[in-house]
N, C-alpha and C positions, 0 to 999 in steps of 0.2 A: 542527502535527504530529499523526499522527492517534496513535499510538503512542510512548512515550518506552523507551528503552533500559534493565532492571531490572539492576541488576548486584549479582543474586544467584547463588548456588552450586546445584546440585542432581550428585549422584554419580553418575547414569545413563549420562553421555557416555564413561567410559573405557572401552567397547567401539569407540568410533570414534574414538579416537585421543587419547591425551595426552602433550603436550610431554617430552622429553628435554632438563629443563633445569636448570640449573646458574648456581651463581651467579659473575659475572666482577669484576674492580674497573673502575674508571671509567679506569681510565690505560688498563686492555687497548684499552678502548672507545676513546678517544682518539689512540692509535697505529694502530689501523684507519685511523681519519677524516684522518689525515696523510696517509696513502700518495698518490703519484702518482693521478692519477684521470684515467687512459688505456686503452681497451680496442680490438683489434685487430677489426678484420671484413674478412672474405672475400668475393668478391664472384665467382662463378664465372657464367661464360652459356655456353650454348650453344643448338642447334636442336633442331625436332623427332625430330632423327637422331642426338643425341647427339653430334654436331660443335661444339667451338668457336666461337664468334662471338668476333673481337677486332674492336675500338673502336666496342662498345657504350656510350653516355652515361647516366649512372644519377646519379641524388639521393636524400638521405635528410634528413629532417627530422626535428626532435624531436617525438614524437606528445604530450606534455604541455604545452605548450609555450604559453602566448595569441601572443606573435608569435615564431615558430621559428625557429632559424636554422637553415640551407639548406647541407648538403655537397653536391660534387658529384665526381664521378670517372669514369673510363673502363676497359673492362677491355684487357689487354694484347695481344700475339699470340697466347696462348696461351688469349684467352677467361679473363685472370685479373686480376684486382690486387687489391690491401690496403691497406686505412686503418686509419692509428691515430684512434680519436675519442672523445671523453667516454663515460664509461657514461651508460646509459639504454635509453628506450624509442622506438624511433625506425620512422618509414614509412617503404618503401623504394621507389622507383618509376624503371622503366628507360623509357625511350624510343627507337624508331630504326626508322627508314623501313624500311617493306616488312615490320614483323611489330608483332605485337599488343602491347599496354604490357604490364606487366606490374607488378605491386602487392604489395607483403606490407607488409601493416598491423601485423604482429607483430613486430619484428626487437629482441630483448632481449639487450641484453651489458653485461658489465659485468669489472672488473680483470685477475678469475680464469674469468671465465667469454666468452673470445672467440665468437663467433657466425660462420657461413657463412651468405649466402643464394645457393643457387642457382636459377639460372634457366633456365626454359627457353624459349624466345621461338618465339612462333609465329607461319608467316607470316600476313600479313593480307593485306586488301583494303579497297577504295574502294567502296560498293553506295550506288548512287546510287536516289533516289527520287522519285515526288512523290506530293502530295497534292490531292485535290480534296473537292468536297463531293457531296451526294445525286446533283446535277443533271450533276456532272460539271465543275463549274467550279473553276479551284483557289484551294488557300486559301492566303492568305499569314498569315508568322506564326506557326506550329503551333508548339509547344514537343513535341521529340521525343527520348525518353528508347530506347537499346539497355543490355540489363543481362543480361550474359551468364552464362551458368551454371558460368562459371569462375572457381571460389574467387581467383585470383590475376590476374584482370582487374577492370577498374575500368569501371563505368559510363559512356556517352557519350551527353552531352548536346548535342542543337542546336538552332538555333530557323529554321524553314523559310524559303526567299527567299520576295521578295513575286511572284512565278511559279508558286507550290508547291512549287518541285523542294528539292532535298537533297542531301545528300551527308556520308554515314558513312565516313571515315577512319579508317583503324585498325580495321576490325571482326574481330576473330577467326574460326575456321575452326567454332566450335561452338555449339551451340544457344544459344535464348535470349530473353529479353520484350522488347518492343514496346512502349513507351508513344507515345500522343499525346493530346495537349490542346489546346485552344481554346476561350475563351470563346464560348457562345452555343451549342457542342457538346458531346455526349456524350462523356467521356474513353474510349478505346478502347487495348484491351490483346488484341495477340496474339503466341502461342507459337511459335518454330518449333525445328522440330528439330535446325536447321542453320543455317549463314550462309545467309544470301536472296541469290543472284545481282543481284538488285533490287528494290526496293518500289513498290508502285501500291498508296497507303492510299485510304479513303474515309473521311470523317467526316462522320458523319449529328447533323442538329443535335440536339439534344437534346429527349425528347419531351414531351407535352401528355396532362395528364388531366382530364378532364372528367367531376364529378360530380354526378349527380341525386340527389336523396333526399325520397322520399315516406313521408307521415305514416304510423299505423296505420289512416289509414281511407281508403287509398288517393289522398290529394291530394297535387298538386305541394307542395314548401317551400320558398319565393322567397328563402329566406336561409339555407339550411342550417349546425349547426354539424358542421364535418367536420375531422377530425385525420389527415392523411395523414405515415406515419412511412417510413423507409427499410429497409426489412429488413437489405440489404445495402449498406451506404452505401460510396459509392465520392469524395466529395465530403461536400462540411462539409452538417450535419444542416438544413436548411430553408433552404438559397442558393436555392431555387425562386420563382416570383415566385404569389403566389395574389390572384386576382383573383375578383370576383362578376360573372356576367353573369347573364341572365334566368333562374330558376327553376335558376339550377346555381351550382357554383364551379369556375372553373378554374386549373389550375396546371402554370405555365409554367416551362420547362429544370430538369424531371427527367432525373435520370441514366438511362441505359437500367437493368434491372434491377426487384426485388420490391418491394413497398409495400404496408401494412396501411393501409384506410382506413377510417376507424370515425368514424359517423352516428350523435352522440347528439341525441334529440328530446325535449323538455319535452311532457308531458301534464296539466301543473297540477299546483298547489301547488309541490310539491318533488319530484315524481313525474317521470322519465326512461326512456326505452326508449334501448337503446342496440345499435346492429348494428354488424357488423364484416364486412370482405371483403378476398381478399387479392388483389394483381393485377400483371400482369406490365405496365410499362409498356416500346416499343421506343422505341428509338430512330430521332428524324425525324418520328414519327407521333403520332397525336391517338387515345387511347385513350378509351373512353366506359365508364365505371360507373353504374349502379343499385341504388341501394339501397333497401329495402323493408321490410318487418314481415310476409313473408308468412309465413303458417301460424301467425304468434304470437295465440294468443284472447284476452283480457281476463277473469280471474277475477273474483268478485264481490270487494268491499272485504275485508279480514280485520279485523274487530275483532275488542277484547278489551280484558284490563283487566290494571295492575299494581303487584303488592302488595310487600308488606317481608314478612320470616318470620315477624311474627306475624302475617299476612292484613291488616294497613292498607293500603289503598289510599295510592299511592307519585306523587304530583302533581307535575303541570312536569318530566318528565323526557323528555329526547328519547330518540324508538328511531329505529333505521333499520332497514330490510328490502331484500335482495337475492336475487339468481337470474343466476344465470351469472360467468364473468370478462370484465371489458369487453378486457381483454389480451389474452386466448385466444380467447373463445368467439363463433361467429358471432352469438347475441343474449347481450344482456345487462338488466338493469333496475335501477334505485335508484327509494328513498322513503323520507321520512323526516318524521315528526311530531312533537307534543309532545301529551303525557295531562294531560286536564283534570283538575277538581276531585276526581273520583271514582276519578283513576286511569285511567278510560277512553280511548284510541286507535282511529282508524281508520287502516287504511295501504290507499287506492286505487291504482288502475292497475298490478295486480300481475299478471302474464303465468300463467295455467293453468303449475301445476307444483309442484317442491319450492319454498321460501323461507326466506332463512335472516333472523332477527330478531334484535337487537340492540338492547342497554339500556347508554345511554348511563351514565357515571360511576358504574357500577358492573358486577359481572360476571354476567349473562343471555345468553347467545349459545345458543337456539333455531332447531333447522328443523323446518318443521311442510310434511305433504304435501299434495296438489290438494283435497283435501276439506276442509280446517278451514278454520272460519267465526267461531265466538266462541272465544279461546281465552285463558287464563291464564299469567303470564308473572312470577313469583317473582325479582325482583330484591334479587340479592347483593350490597351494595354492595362496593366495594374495604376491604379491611382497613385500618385504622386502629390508634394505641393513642393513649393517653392517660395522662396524670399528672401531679404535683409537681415543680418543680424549687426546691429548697431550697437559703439561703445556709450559712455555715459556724455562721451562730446558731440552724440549724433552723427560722429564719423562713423563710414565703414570699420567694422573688426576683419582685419583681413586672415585670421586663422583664429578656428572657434571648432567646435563641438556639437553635433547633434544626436540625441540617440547614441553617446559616443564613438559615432564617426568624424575622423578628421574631415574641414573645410579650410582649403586656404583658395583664398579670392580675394581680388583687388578689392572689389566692388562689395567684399561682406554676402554675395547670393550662395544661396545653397540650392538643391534639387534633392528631393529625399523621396525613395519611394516607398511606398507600405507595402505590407503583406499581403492585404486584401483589401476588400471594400470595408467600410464601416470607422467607428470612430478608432483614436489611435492616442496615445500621449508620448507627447515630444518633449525632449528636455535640451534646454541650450545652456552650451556652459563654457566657458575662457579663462586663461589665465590668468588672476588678480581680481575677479569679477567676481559677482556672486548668481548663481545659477538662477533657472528659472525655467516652468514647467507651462504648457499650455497642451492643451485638449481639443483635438482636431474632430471633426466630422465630415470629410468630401464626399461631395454629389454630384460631383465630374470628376472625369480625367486627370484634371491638372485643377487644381486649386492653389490661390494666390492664396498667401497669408499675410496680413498685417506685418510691419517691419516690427523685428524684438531687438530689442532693446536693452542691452547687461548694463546694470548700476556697477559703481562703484561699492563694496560694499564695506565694511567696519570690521576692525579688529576688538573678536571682546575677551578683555582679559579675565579671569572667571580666576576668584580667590575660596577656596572652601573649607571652613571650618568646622572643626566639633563646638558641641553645642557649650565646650570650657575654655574655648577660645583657642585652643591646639587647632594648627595644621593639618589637614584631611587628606593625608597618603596612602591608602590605601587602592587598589585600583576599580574599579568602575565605569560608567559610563555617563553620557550627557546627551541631551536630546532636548528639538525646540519645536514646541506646537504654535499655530496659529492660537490668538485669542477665542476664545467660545462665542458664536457666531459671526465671527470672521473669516475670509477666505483668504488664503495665499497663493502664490503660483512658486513660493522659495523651493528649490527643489533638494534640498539637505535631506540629509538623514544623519539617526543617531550615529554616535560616534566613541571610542572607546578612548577613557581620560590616559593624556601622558603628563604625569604631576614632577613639580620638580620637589623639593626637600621643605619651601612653605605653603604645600600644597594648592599650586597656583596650577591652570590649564589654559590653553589660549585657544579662542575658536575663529578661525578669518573667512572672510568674504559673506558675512551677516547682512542680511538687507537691511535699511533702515527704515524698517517697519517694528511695529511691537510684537511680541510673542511671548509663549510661556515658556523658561528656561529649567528644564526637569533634569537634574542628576544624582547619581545613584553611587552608591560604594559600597565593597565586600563587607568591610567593617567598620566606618564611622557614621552608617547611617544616611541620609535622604533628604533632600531639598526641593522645592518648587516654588518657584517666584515671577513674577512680571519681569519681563527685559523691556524696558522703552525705548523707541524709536531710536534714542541718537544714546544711549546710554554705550559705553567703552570700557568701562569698569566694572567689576560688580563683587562682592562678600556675599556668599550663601554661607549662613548658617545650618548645617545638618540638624537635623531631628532622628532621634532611634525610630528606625522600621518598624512597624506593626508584625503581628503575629499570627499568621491562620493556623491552627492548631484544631484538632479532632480525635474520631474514632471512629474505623470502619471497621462494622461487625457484619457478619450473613445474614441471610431471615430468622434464623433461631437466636440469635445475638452473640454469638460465639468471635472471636476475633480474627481481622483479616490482616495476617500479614505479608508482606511482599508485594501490595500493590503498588504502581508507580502511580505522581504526581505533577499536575503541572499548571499551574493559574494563569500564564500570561502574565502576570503582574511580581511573578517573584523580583525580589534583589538580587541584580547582579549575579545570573542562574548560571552555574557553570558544573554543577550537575544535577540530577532530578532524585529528587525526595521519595523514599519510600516508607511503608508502614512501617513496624517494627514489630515482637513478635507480641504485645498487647492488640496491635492493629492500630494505635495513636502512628501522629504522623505533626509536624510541627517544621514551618517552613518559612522563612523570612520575606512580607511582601511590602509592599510599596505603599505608603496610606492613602488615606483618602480617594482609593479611588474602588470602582465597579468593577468587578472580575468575577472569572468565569475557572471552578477548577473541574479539571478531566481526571476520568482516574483508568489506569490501563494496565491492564494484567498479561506481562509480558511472559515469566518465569512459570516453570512448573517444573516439579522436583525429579523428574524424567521416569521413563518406565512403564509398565500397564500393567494396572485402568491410570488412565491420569485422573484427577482433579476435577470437579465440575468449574464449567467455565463463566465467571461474574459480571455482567456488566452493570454501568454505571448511566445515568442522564449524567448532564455536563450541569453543575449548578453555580447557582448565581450570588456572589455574597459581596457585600461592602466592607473591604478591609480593614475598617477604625480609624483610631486617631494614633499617633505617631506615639511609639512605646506601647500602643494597647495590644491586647492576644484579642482576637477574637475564634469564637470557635464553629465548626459545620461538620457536618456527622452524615456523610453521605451513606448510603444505603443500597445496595444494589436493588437493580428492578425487575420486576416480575410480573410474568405474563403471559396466555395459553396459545399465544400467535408470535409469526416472523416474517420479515421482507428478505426475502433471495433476489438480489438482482443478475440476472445473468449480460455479465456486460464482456462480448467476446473480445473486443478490439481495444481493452483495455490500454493503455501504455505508458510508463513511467509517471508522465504526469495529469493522466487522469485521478479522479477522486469522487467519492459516493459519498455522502453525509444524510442522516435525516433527521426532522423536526415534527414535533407533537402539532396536530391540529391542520386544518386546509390554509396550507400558510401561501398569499400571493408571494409573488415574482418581485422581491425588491428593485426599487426602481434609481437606487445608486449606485455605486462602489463601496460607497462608506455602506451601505444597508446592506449591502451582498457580504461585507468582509464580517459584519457585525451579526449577520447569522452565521456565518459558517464556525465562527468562534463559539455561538452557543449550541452547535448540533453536535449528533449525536454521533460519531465514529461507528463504523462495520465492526462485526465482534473481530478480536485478535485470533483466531484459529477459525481457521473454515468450518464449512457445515457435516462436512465427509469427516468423522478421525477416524478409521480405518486400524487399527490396530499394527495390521501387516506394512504400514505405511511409515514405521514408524520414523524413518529417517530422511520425511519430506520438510522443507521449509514452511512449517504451516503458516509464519505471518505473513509469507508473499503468497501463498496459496489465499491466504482471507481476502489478501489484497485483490486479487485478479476474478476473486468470487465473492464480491462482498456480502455481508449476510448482517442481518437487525435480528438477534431474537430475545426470549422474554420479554413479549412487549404487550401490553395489555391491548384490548379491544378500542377499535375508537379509529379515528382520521389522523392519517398522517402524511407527510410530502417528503418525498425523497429528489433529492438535488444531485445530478451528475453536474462535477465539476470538471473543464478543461484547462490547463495553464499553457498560453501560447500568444504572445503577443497582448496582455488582457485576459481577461476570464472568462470562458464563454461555461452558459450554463444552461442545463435543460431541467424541466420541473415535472415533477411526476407525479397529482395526489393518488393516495391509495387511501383506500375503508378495510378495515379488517373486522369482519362481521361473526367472524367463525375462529374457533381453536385452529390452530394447524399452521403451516406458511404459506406464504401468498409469494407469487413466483413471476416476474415479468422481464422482457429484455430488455435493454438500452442501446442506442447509437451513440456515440459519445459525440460530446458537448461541439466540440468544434463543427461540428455537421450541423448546423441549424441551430444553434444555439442564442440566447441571446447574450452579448461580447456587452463587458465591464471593462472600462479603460479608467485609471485614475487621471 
């Protein structure tokens, strides 16, 4: 996972909505779940003319469903009839000669909430085809996709005779794409505005590039290394075949379409010249590239020398020097050396220009202009601290832990570097000891740190009962907070209970401080109590878990089932809650405390059109008292605006959240973690669905493009998150004053950001 779910509280969100909720008993709940579980649907058709259509054939399946079962019904004389059928979330799809299918992927009902779908059936046609190749010969085999631009038709897939020809049954009266495929050809995608009386495709096979690539001094290069990418990939990234022929590379069944091909040449040592070109290749045809070093000159060598801040000369350290982006820019250049005895470097094969230098394992990052020759170069190394870590007898610990790197030392010192400048947190920890956490911020080089100090710390035997005096064996977990406005430096986390048969757990190296001691169980319920300072013992009595319990319906109030769930505050979560097919949802949390539930629509019953896509604000509820249900009725949100963030240089663990209103820059860790648990998630599917697309990963496409939409008018701040040593995070408000999306880029977080260390 690239991100874990924080279920913390922050007060920001009760502008965008919070629950109307109330707490119920568990019998109300239970005489719900009795009721008959039957719901009515209507089933109207008619024509383009608003005429009745009777004995229309129609089916509906369950869209949650791994294997569905299959209603089927007909409508009456009147173009009518009614089923009673289970609630849920169900496809609904009509068939019958001489008009177009017809599809709703969305048809929600449930008890009290009956559903219509009506339909309007349009007539169709038979639009026969064929296909050939460049020459005119046909191909057999084509895999041929129509995907109409009507929300309530379904895709038609066929695969071509071995003649070429074709034949689309069922096409609608309205516009719409064109696929075709075949191996060994270019996939070909055309628009029309209209049904096609008939098709005469051509597929041209797919084309050929052919690359040259000469030195900087003009000669052929019998082996060039060349990186051809897709700009616009319409097929999977390098299914091309690349071969070497005399003095070139070639490469065979490119997609018609853009490609960047980039010619980097070695000039010795470690020294590269690197060019770039971009190029249209067709389809069917043999495209010819050249690429060259023209007008690039060769600067003289740049030496120089480099020191430490008292002027010593700084040995064995690598630099590298560059000029341009090999990414972007039509030249590029690398080099890179190591300084001898004296400190001294040369960096050859450097192109007339600016150059940017670099000093490796520590921080020097220099551009010097066309004119420097010998030049000096002050390496900062990376900040460091150093210090003692002391047992509870004030002796040296001569092997200990930091950042879990091993230290063994007579003396107890360590030397620990950071990653960069800024603050950082350290955790020290040894064997028999109980750990401890401190929070660093250097403003030199080298920072001393106060000596630490590891306590002895206390075994506590942890006994947990149910509330009849039975033994609590179930499995679960346990966790210790500091007192409420108290600080700690204990550096524990929770931990997962091993019980024996009188449900006893042992927890060692506790500080002798006080704390709140919170644990949790699958099935005997929940505890929280004071631990004191020197206390070694303890009985929790469990208490039953509290209850969030709801209903999620659409804007029309129809039921939503399949959403997933997740508060942060569940018991002992070992998988995540979905709706059912009422769209209730009922999920075991922890009492008495402030949480936050997300709701995230992961599933869609597969196919096209899919589904309209729901989202949720994140809301805020108070779980009750221990045995209580309480209930929240989230709602999805609606709104004539979006935030598109375009964030190129996303990676694994970046992250996009946003928050209602011009929200400042938290000014803690605990504030930073405590919004991010109450924002708002990018929608689950990207902004593109594409139809032709249909076998993309859209939740890591959402991911890499993340997208807010239905979101009403008004102020809001978007937070790019970075995870890297600490949090860094960049703030963005936006006003959205107009219908439509609002569109802006992002650098991500690490780059300037401002860096959250607990």
């Amino acid at each position: 996972m690239r991100w874990s779910q924080v279920g913390l509280v922050v007060g920001m969100l009760a502008c965008a909505g919070t629950s109307n909720q109330k707490p119920v008993s568990v019998s109300e709940v239970a005489r719900t779940e009795a009721a008959p579980a039957s719901a009515l649907l209507t089933v109207l058709a008619k024509d383009a003319k608003g005429h009745p259509l009777p004995g229309i054939a129609f089916r509906i399946r369950e869209a949650m469903a791994d294997h569905p079962e299959v209603i089927w019904g007909t409508t009456d004389a009147q173009g009518k009839t009614g089923l009673t059928v289970p609630p849920g979330w169900y496809v609904f799809t009509a068939e019958a000669s001489g008009y177009q299918t017809f599809v709703d992927p969305d048809v929600r009902l449930g008890r009290e909430h009956p559903a219509t779908v009506t339909m309007t059936l349009r007539s169709s046609r038979s639009v026969p085809g064929r296909v050939v190749d460049g020459a005119g010969q046909p191909l057999r085999a084509v895999s041929l996709s129509w995907i109409p631009a009507d929300t309530t038709a379904p895709r038609l897939d066929l695969v071509g005779n071995p003649d070429g020809t074709f034949l689309f049954e069922g096409m609608g009266p309205g516009p719409g794409v064109l696929l075709a495929r075949r191996k060994g050809y270019s996939d070909e995608r055309w628009a029309y505005d209209a049904r096609p009386s008939e098709l005469k495709l051509i597929l041209r096979e797919q084309g050929t590039l052919r690359v040259t690539a000469f030195d900087p001094k003009g000669r052929p290069v019998g082996s060039p290394r060349v990186e051809v990418k897709a700009l616009d990939p319409v097929a999977k990234e390098g299914a091309w075949i690349d071969e070497h022929v005399k003095d070139a590379r070639m490469y065979r069944g490119l997609e018609a379409g853009r490609y960047r091909v980039t010619f980097t040449h070695p000039l010795g040592g470690n020294a590269e010249w690197i060019t770039s070109s971009e190029v249209e290749v067709v389809a069917g045809q043999t495209r010819e590239l050249t690429l060259r070093f023209e007008g690039v000159v060769e600067r003289a060598p740049l030496r120089g020398r480099v020191i430490d801040a008292g002027g010593r000369p700084v040995a064995d350290v690598w630099l590298s020097a560059s000029s341009g982006d090999p990414k972007k820019d039509a030249f590029a250049s690398e080099d890179s050396t190591r300084t001898d005895a004296q400190g001294r470097f040369t960096l050859e094969h450097l192109p007339r220009g600016r150059v940017r230098v670099e000093v490796s394992g520590g921080v020097a990052k220099v551009e010097f202009g066309p004119e420097a020759k010998d030049v000096l170069l002050e390496r900062r190394p990376s900040p460091f601290v150093e210090g003692r870590v002391l047992g509870p007898d004030g002796k040296a610990l001569t092997r200990f832990k930091v950042n879990s790197e091993t230290y063994e030392d007579p003396e107890g010192r360590y030397r620990y570097t950071l990653e960069g400048p800024g603050p950082a947190g350290l955790v020290f920890e040894a064997e028999g000891l109980a750990s401890t956490r401190m929070r660093v911020d250097p403003r030199e080089e080298r920072t001393a740190l106060p000596d630490v100090s590891l306590e002895a710390g206390r075994t506590v035997r942890v006994r947990l009962v149910r509330e009849n005096g039975q033994p609590a064996v179930s499995k679960g977990r346990m966790d210790l907070h500091p007192l409420p406005g108290r600080e700690s430096t204990f550096a524990w986390f929770q931990t997962f209970r091993i019980v024996d048969a009188d449900g006893r757990d042992v927890l060692e190296n506790v500080p002798r401080e006080p704390f709140i001691l919170d644990a949790e169980t699958e099935e005997d319920g929940t505890a929280s109590q004071p631990l004191g300072a020197d206390v070694e013992e303890v009985t929790m009595r469990l208490s039953p878990e509290a209850t969030l319990a709801g209903t999620m319906v659409d804007e029309v109030g129809r039921p939503l089932q399949g959403l997933s769930l997740m508060t942060g505050c569940e018991v002992y979560p070992d998988r995540v809650p979905v709706t059912d097919a009422e769209g209730r949802f009922s999920l075991s949390v922890v009492p008495e405390r402030e949480c936050v539930l997300s709701v995230y629509q992961y599933k869609d019953p597969g196919g096209w059109p899919i589904p309209p896509l729901r989202v949720f604000w994140p809301l805020r509820f108070n779980s009750g008292r221990p045995g209580e249900t309480v209930r929240v009725d989230p709602r999805p949100r609606t709104g004539p605006a979006a935030v598109q963030v375009l964030f190129p240089d996303a990676g694994e663990w970046d992250r996009v959240i946003l928050v209602p209103g011009d929200v400042p820059m938290p000014s803690t860790a605990e504030a930073m973690n405590a919004l991010i648990a109450s924002a708002a998630e990018p929608d689950s599917a990207p902004a593109e669905q594409r139809p032709e697309r249909q076998v993309e990963n859209w939740f890591y496409r959402a991911w890499g493009e993340p997208r807010f939409s239905q979101l009403p008018l008004g102020r809001y701040t978007v937070f790019v998150l970075g995870n890297r040593n600490g949090l860094f995070v960049l703030r963005y408000p936006v006003n959205l004053t107009e219908p439509g999306v609002h569109r802006f880029e992002t650098k991500r977080a690490v780059v300037g950001g401002v860096h959250f260390v607990h």
